[in-house]
C-alpha positions as a printed NumPy array, in Angstrom:
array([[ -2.196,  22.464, -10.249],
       [ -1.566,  18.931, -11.078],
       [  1.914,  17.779,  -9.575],
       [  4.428,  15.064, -11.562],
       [  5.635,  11.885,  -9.547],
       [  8.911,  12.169,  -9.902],
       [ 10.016,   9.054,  -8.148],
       [ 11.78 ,   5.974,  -9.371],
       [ 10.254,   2.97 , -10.287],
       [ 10.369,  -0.924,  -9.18 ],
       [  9.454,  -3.347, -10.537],
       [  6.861,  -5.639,  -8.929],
       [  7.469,  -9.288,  -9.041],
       [ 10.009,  -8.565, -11.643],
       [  7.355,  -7.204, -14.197],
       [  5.05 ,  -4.285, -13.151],
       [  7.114,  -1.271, -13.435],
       [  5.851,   1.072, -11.291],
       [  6.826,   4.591,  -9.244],
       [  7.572,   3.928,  -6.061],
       [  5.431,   6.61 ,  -4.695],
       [  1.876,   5.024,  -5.061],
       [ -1.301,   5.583,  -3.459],
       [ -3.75 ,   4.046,  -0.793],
       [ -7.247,   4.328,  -1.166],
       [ -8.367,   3.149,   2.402],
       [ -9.396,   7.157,   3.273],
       [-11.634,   7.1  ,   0.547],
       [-14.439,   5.567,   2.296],
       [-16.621,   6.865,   5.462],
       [-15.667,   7.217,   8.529],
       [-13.887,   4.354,  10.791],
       [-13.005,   3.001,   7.214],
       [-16.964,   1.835,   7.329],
       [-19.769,   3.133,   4.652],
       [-19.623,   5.261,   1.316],
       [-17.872,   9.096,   1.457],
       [-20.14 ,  11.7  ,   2.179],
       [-19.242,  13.173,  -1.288],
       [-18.402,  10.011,  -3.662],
       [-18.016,  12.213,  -6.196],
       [-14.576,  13.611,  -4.577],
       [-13.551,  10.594,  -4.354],
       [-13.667,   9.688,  -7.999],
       [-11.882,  13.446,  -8.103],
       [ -9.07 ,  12.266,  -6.171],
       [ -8.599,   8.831,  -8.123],
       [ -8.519,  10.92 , -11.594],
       [ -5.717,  13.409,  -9.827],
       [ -4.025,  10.297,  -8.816],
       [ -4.007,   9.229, -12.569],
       [ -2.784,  12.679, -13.703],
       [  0.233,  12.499, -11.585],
       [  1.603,   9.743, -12.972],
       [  0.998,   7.829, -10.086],
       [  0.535,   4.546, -11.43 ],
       [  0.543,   2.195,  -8.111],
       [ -3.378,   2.452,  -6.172],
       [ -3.235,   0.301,  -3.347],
       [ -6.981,  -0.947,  -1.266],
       [ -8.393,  -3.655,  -0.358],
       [-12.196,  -6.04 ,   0.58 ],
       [-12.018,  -4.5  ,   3.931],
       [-11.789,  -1.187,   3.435],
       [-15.655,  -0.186,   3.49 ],
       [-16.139,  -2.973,   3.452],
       [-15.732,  -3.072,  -0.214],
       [-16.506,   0.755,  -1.142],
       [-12.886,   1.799,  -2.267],
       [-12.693,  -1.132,  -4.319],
       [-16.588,  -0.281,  -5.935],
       [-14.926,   3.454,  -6.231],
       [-11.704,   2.426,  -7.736],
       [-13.627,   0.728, -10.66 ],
       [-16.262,   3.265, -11.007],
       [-13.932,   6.228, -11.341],
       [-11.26 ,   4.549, -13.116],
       [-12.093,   1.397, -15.202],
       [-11.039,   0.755, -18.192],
       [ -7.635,   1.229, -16.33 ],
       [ -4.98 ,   3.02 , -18.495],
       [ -2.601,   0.093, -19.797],
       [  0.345,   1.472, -16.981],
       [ -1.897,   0.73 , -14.153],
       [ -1.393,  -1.556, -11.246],
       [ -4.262,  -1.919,  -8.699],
       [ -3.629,  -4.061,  -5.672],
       [ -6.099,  -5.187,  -3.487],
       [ -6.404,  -7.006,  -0.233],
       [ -8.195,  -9.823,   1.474],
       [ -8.349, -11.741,   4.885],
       [ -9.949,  -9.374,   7.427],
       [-13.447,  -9.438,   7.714],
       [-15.395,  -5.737,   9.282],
       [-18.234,  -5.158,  11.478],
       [-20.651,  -2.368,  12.824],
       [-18.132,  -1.464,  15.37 ],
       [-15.453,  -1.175,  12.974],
       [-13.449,  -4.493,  14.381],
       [-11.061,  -5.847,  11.913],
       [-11.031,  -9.737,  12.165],
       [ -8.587, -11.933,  10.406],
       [-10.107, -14.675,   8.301],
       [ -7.597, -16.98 ,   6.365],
       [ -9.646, -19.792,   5.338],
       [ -9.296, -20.959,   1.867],
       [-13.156, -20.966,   1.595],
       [-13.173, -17.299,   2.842],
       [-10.417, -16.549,   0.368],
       [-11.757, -18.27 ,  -2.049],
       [-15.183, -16.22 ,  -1.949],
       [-13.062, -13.083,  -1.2  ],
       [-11.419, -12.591,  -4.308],
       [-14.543, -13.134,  -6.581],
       [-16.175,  -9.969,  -4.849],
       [-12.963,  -7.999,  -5.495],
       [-12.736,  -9.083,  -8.816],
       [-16.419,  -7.993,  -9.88 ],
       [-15.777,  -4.423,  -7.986],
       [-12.589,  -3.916,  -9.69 ],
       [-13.678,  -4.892, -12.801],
       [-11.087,  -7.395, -13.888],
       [-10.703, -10.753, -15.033],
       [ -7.604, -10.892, -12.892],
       [ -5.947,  -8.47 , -10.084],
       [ -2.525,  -7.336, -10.585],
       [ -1.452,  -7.664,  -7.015],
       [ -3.349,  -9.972,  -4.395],
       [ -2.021,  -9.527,  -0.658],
       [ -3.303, -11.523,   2.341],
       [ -3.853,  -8.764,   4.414],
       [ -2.748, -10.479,   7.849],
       [ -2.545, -14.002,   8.664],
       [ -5.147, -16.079,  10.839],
       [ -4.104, -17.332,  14.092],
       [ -7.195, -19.606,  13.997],
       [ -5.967, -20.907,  10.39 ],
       [ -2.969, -22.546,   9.263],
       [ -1.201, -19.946,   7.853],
       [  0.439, -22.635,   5.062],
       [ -2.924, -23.42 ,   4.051],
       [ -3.796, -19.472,   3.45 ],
       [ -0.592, -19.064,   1.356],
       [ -1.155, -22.127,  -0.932],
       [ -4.849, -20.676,  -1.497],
       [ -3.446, -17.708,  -2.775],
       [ -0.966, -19.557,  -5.015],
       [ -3.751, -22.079,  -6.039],
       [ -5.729, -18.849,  -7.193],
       [ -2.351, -17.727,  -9.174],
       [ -2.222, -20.789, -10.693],
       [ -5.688, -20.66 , -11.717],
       [ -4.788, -16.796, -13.64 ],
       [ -7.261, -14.866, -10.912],
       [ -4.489, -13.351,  -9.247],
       [ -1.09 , -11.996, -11.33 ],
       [  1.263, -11.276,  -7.909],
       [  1.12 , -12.178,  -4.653],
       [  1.912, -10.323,  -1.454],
       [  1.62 , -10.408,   2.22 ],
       [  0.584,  -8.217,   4.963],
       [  1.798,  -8.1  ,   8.786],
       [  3.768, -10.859,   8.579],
       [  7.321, -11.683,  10.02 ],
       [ 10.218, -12.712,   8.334],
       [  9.548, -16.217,   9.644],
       [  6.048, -16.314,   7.78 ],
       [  7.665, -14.289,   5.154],
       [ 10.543, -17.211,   4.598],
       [  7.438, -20.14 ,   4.877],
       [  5.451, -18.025,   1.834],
       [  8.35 , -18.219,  -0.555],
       [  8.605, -21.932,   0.116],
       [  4.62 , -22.083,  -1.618],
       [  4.836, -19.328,  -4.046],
       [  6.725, -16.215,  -5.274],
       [  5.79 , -13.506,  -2.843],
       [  6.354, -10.116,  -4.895],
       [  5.768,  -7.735,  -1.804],
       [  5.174,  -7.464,   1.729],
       [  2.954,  -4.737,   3.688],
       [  4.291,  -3.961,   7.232],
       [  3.896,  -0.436,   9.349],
       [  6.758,   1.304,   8.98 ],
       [  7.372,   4.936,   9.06 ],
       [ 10.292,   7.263,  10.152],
       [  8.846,   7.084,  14.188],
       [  8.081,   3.262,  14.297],
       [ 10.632,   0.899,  12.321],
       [  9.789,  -1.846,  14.5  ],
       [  9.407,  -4.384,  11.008],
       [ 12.977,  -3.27 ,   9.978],
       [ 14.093,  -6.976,  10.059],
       [ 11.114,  -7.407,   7.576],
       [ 12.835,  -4.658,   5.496],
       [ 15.898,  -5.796,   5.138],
       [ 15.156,  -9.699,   3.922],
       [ 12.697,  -7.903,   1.183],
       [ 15.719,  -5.601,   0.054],
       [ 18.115,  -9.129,   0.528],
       [ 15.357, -10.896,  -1.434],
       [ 14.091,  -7.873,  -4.186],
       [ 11.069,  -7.967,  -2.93 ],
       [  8.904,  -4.816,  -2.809],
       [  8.237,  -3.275,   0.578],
       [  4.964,  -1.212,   1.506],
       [  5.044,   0.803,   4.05 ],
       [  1.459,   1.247,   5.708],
       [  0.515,   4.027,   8.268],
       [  3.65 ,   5.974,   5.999],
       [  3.361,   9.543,   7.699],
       [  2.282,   7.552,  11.109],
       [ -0.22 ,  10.761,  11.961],
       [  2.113,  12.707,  11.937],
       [  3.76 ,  11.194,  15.367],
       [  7.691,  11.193,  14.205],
       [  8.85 ,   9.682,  17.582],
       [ 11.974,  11.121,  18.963],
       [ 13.041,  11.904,  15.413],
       [ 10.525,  15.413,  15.354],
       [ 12.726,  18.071,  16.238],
       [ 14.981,  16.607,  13.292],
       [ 12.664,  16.414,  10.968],
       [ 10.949,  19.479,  11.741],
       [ 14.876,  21.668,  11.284],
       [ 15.015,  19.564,   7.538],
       [ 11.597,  20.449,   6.655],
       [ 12.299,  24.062,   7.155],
       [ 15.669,  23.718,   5.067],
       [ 13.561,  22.387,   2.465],
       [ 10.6  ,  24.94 ,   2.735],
       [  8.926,  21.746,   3.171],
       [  6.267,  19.792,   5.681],
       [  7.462,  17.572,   8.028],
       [  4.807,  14.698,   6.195],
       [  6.456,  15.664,   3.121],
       [ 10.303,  14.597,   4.391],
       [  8.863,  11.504,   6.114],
       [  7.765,  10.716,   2.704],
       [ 10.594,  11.767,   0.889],
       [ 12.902,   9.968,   4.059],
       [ 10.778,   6.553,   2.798],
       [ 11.579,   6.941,  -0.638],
       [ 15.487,   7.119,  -0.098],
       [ 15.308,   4.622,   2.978],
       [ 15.173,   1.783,   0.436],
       [ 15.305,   1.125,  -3.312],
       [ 12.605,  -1.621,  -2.416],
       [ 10.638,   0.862,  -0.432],
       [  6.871,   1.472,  -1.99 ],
       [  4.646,   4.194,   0.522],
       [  1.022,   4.461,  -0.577],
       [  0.173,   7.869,   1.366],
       [ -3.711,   7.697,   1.029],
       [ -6.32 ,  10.903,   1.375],
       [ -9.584,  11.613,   0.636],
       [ -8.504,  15.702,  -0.783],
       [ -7.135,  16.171,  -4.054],
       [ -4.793,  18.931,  -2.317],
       [ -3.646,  16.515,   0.212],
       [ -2.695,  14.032,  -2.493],
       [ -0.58 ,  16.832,  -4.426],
       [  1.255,  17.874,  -1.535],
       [  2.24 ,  13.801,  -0.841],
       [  3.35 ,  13.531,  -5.159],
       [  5.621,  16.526,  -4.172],
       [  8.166,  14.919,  -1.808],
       [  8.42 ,  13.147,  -4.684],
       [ 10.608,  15.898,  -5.832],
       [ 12.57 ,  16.455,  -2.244],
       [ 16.328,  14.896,  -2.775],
       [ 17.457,  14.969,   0.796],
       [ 21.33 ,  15.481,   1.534],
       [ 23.712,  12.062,   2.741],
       [ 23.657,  14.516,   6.097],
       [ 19.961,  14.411,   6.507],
       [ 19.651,  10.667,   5.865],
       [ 22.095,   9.826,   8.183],
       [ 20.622,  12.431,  10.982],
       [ 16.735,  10.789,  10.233],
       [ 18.824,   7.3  ,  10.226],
       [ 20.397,   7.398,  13.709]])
């Protein structure tokens, strides 16, 4: 049975309204995030469930295939339904062994965000993030790429990905950066400096690795006592801990089951307690 998102919205770069629980299609693809899915089929199941919930943010990117969940996105779901925001990545490069290996030069970009452009199926993509900067490349000359590309109407949004609030801070100096992609989850909050200058700044904050494989840190025992107050799983209040971490706070819980995915939409619908929050908050 279909499940509603019930979260709140943001609004991305001050004009895509979206929920704040999204979607990440980086499962989608075959194994070590390399190939097609051994049943592409289910995957175009799960991106039509993801439409039925109301989920409206679907987050991917070049790399993640390399460029199969991007190829899947626009198969299953093109033309996109008018509420829609699709945000894709590029800068990392894959091989046979599954490496991931930055590439921020403007050619590279350049090239980059043609191919995503013809998988997605649009003229221009809603939300274009450097997926993590190049330490062989001026990371300046990345940014103004991207902004060059804005200029030019191929990209509507920019964002970054793995970036510090020092990098963060040089971005906004070339262009208006409308959210930033860090790990963060309730066991590792390591980017929590990030965090905080997106909230200071409005900028939207995506949380990758958002249920962290289910390793809570020392914070498991606690969750584990909230998630049986709530009849609950414990990657259901890690969820549900994101969403009322930060108004600015966007998790993109990704899966390749249609089951899976309902369970995530659902702590969509957990209101923890000020008591919880502060116990998951220590």
């Amino acid at each position: 049975m279909t499940v509603e998102n019930r979260s709140d919205t943001f609004e991305i770069g001050g004009e895509l309204t979206v929920h704040r629980l999204g979607y990440g299609a980086m499962r989608l693809t075959g194994e070590n995030i390399i190939g097609e899915p051994d049943d592409s089929e289910g995957a175009h199941r799960v991106l039509h469930e993801v439409i039925a919930t109301g989920t409206d943010l679907i987050d991917t990117a070049d790399s993640y295939g390399p460029a199969v969940s991007e190829r899947l996105i626009g198969e299953a779901l093109h033309p996109y339904p008018d509420d829609l925001v699709v945000a894709t990545k590029g800068g990392l490069l894959r091989n046979d062994d599954g490496d991931w290996l930055p590439n921020g030069d403007p050619d590279y970009l350049r090239n980059a965000i043609l191919g995503s452009l013809d998988r997605l199926r649009v003229d221009s993509i809603d939300l274009y993030q450097f997926h993590r900067p190049d330490p062989d490349v001026d990371f300046e000359e990345s940014v103004q790429t991207l902004a060059e590309l804005k200029d030019e109407g191929k990209i509507g949004h920019v964002g970054l990905s793995n970036v510090s609030v020092d990098q963060l801070d040089t971005a906004r100096d070339i262009v208006d950066v409308a959210t930033v992609q860090n790990r963060f989850n309730i066991g590792d909050r390591e980017q929590e400096d990030v965090l905080d200058a997106c909230e200071d700044a409005g900028i939207g904050f995506i949380p990758w690795y958002p249920l962290g494989a289910g390793d809570l840190g020392d914070k498991a025992d606690v969750v584990d006592g909230i998630a049986d107050a709530h009849d609950a799983t414990t990657q259901q209040i890690a969820l549900a801990w994101l969403l009322q971490r930060s108004d600015v706070m966007l998790p993109i819980p990704g899966t390749s089951s249609v089951e899976h995915l309902r369970d995530n939409v659902a702590a969509s619908h957990i209101d923890l307690s000020d008591d919880e929050m502060a116990r998951l908050n220590e």
